[in-house]
C-alpha positions as CSV (number, residue, x, y, z in Angstrom):
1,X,-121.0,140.5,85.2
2,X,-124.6,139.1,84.7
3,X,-124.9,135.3,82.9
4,X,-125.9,136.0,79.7
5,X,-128.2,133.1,77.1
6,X,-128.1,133.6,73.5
7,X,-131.7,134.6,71.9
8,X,-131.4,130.9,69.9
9,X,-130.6,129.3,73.0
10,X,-133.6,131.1,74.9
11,X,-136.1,130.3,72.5
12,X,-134.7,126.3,72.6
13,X,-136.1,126.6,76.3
14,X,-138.6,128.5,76.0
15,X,-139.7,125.6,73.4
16,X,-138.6,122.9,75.5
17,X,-140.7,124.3,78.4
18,X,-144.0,124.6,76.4
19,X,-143.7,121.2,74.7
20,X,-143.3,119.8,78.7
21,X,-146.4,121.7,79.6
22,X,-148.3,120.4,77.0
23,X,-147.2,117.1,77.3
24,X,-148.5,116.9,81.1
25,X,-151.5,118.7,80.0
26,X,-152.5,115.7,77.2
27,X,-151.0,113.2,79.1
28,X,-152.0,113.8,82.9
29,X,-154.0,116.6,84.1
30,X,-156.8,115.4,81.1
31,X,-157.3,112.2,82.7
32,X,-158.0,113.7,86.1
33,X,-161.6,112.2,87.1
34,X,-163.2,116.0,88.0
35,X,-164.3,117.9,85.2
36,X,-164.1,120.7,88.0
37,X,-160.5,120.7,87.8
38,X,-159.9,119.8,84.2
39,X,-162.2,123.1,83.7
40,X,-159.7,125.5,85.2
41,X,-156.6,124.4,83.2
42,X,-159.2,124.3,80.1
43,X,-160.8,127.5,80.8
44,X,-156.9,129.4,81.1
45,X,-155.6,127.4,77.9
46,X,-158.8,127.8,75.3
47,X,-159.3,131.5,73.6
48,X,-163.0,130.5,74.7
49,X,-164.9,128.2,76.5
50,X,-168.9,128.1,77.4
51,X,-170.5,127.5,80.0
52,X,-172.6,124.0,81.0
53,X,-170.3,122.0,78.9
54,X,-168.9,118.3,79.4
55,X,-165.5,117.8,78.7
56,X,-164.5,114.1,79.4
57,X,-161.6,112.9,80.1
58,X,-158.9,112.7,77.1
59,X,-159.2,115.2,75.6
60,X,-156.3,116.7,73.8
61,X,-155.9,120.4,73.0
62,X,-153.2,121.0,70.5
63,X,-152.8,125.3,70.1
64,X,-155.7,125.4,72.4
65,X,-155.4,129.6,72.2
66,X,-156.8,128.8,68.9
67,X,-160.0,127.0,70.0
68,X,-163.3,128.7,70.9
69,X,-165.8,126.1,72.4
70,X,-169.5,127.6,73.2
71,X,-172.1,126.5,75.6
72,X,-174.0,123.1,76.2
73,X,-170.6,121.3,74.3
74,X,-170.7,117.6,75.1
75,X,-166.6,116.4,74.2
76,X,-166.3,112.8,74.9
77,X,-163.7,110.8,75.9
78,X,-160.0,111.0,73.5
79,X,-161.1,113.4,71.2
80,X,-158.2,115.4,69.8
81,X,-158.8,119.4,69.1
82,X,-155.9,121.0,66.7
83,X,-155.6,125.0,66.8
84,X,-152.6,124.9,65.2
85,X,-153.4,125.6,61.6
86,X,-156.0,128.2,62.2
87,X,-158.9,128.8,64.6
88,X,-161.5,125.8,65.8
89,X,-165.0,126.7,66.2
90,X,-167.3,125.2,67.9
91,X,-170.7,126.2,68.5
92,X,-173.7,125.8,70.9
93,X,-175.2,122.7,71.9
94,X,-172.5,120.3,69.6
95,X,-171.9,116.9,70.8
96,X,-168.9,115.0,69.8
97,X,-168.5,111.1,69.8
98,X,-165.3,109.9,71.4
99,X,-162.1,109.6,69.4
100,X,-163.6,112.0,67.0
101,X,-160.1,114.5,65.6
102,X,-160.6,117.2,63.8
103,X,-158.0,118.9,62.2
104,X,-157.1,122.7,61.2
105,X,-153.4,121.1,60.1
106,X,-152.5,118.8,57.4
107,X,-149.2,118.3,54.9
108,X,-149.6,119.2,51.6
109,X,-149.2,116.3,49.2
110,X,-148.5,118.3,46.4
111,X,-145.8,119.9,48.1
112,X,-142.1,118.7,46.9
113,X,-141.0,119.5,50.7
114,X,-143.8,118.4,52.7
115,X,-145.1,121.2,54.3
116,X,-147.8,121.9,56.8
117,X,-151.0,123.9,55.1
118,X,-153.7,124.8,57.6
119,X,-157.3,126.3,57.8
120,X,-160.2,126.9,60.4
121,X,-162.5,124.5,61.0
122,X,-166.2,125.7,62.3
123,X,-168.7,123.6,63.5
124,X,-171.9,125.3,63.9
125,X,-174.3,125.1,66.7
126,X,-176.7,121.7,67.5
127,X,-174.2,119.4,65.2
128,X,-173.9,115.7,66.5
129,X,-170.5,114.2,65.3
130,X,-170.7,110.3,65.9
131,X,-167.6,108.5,67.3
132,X,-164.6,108.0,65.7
133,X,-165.2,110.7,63.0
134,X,-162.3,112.8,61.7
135,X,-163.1,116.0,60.2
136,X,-160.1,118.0,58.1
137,X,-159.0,121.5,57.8
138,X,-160.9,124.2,55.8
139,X,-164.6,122.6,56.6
140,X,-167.4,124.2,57.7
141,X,-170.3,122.0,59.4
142,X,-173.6,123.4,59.3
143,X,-176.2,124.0,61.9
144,X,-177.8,121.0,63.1
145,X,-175.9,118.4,60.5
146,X,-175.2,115.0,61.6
147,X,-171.9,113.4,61.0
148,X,-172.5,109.4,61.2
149,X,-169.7,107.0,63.0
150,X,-166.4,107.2,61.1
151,X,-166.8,109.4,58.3
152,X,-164.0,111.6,57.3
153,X,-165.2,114.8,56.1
154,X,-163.2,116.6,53.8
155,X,-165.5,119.3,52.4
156,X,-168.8,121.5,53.5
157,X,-171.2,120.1,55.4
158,X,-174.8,122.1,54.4
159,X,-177.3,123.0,57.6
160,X,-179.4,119.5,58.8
161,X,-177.8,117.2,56.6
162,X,-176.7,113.3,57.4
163,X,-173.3,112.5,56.6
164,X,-171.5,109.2,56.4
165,X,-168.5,107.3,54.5
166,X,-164.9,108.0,53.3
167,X,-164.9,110.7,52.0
168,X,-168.3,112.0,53.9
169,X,-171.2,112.0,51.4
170,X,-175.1,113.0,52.4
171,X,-177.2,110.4,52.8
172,X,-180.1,112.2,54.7
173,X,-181.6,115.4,56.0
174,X,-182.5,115.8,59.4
175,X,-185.8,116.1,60.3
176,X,-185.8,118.4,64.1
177,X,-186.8,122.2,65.2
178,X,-183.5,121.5,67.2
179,X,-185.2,122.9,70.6
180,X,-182.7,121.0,73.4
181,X,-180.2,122.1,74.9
182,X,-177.3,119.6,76.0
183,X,-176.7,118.3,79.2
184,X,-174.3,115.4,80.4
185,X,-172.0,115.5,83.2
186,X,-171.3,111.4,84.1
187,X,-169.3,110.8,87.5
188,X,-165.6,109.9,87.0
189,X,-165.6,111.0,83.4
């Protein structure tokens, strides 16, 4: 008689399994020094990933099937990329500052049982988000803003402007044609 595991049990592993993966993933095969390798574990894991990009080390994918990242991406060291309230977008040519997060998951604090509420997050292409930024779910940063050194954006970002502060406010417009493309791929990063 074949050994039979209960669906409740099954899905227990199945859970355990995945949360081990993942857990090596963030914790391990991120911090190996070759973006060459980090790219294949990437490249299986994302829905989408471009091509020229610069992924440094750190980086940790949370529901990466929900992140699309496009070409000429500069993500530095200990970012953290949610997917697990709704899709991530990132676009063309988008540089982000180390221990930037952004978020497509949050708790609802008007919820009387604390429960998770989640929405996409698209950043559009030539945006430069400074270090240590966080940006939260249901935003949309347009083309070619700039998000300034630890700002927390919590709403819209329009096209070209210069955010900064908690909660992000515009202080500036940029002032480019936006005509490079990105490219950065440091030794040992």
């Amino acid at each position: 008689m074949p050994y039979f595991i209960p669906n409740s049990t099954m899905a227990t592993i199945n859970l355990f399994l995945y949360s081990l993966f993942f857990y090596v993933f963030n914790r391990f095969i991120t911090y190996i020094p070759s973006y060459h390798i980090r790219r294949i574990f990437i490249k299986n894991l994302v829905a989408h990933l471009g091509k020229n990009n610069s992924i440094l080390m750190g980086v940790e994918l949370r529901k990466p099937a929900n992140i699309h990242i496009g070409d000429h991406v500069i993500i530095n060291r200990n970012v953290l990329l949610d997917g697990r309230g709704g899709k991530l977008v990132i676009g063309n040519n988008v540089d982000i500052g180390q221990e930037t997060n952004i978020w497509t998951l949050e708790h609802d604090v008007h919820d009387d049982f604390h429960s998770d509420k989640g929405a996409y997050v698209i950043i559009e292409e030539y945006v430069w988000i400074a270090s240590r930024c966080t940006i939260l779910p249901g935003v949309t940063i347009g083309r070619g803003a700039v998000v300034a050194t630890n700002a927390v954006v919590t709403k819209n970002v329009p096209p070209m402007a210069i955010v900064a502060g908690v909660p992000a406010k515009i202080i500036g417009e940029r002032k480019s044609n936006l005509m490079y493309t990105l490219k950065n791929r440091p030794w040992f990063q």
